[in-house]
Phi, psi and omega in degrees: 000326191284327192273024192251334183271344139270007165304276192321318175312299172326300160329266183334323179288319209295312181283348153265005153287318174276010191256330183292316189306330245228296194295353186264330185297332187278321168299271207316318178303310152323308219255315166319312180263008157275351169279334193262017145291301190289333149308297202308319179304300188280338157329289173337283180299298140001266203313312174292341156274325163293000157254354170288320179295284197311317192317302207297316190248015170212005189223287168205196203188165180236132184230193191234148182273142161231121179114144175228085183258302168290000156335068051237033155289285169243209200201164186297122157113348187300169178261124176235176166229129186261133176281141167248331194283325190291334192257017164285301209264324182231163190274144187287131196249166157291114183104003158314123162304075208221158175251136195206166190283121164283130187297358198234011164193130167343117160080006191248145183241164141249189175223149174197154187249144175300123209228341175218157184245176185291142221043049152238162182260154204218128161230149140226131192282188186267021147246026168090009167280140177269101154303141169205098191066069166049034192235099160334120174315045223257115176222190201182040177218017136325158166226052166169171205249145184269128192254009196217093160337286186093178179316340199261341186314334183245167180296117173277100181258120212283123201270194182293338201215044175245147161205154185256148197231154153229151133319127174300321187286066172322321173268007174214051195240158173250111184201224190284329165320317159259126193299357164295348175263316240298261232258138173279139164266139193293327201281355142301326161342127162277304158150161165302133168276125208257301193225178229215093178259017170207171336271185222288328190305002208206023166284111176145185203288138177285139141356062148286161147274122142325313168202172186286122201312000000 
């Protein structure tokens, strides 16, 4: 009976020793797809920031209007998504709405559409008319007559890689006009605005020329 009873005692140690193995194998079967979930989780997010970064510095951005300079094309506080891509392929047309860093403080962008290209010459006399390589200008997207020249009273002539701006709100614009501002170089180009996704009632693409009215 006794050696039948360390058999069994044998027994009895040997399956529970295979049931803690069995139960330690099953923790590790456990423990395997949750590191390889939470690797897949931080893959994921590294791949979602990273087309984020890119949207952000080579495609487009979203920035805020401050301000009412571009009055009435857009208005203080819209939400725009800014294109970055279109001037990688093609050249800033006249009357583009675009955006660039003012040079002189830090973290500040404007927006203004463009009005003269590069080698060209730009005036405006003292009854608010626009020249451009001695030619009246015809646009219409001024809300108002420039009653203040500005730098342009005299003739401005434009380098290879200049363009001349205005605020649609003329008399209440910061622009090409002041020489703290004046002619932007396209490699300052931020990029074109493209299109106004707040607020909603007024959602949808901002107002370029195609070509000149």
């Amino acid at each position: 009976m006794s050696e039948n009873y360390e058999t069994d005692k044998d027994e009895v140690s040997k399956t529970e020793e295979s049931k803690n193995e069995e139960s330690k194998s099953e923790g590790k079967r456990k423990l395997k797809p949750f590191w390889k979930d939470a690797i897949e989780l931080v893959i994921y997010f590294l791949i979602v920031l990273g087309i984020s970064v890119f949207i952000v510095l080579f495609v487009g951005q979203r920035t805020i209007v401050e301000g009412t300079s571009m009055n009435p094309t857009l208005n203080d506080k819209d939400n725009l998504i800014v294109d970055k891509i279109t001037y990688r392929f093609n050249d800033p047309q006249r009357f583009d709405v675009i955006v660039f860093p003012y040079q002189h403080k830090k973290h500040t962008y404007y927006i203004k559409r463009i009005i003269g290209l590069p080698g060209e010459t730009v005036l405006i006399d003292r009854d608010g008319n626009i020249y451009i390589n001695d030619q009246i200008l015809n646009e219409d997207y001024g809300n108002e007559v420039i009653l203040d020249p500005g730098r342009a009273e005299e003739k401005i002539v434009l380098g290879e890689d200049e363009y001349f701006v205005l605020g649609d709100n003329r008399n209440n614009s910061s622009d090409s006009r002041d020489y703290m501002v004046g002619n932007i170089k396209r490699k300052d180009f931020i990029g074109r605005a493209w299109l106004r996704i707040f607020p909603f009632k007024d959602f949808g693409l901002v107002p370029h020329g195609d070509k000149e009215k």
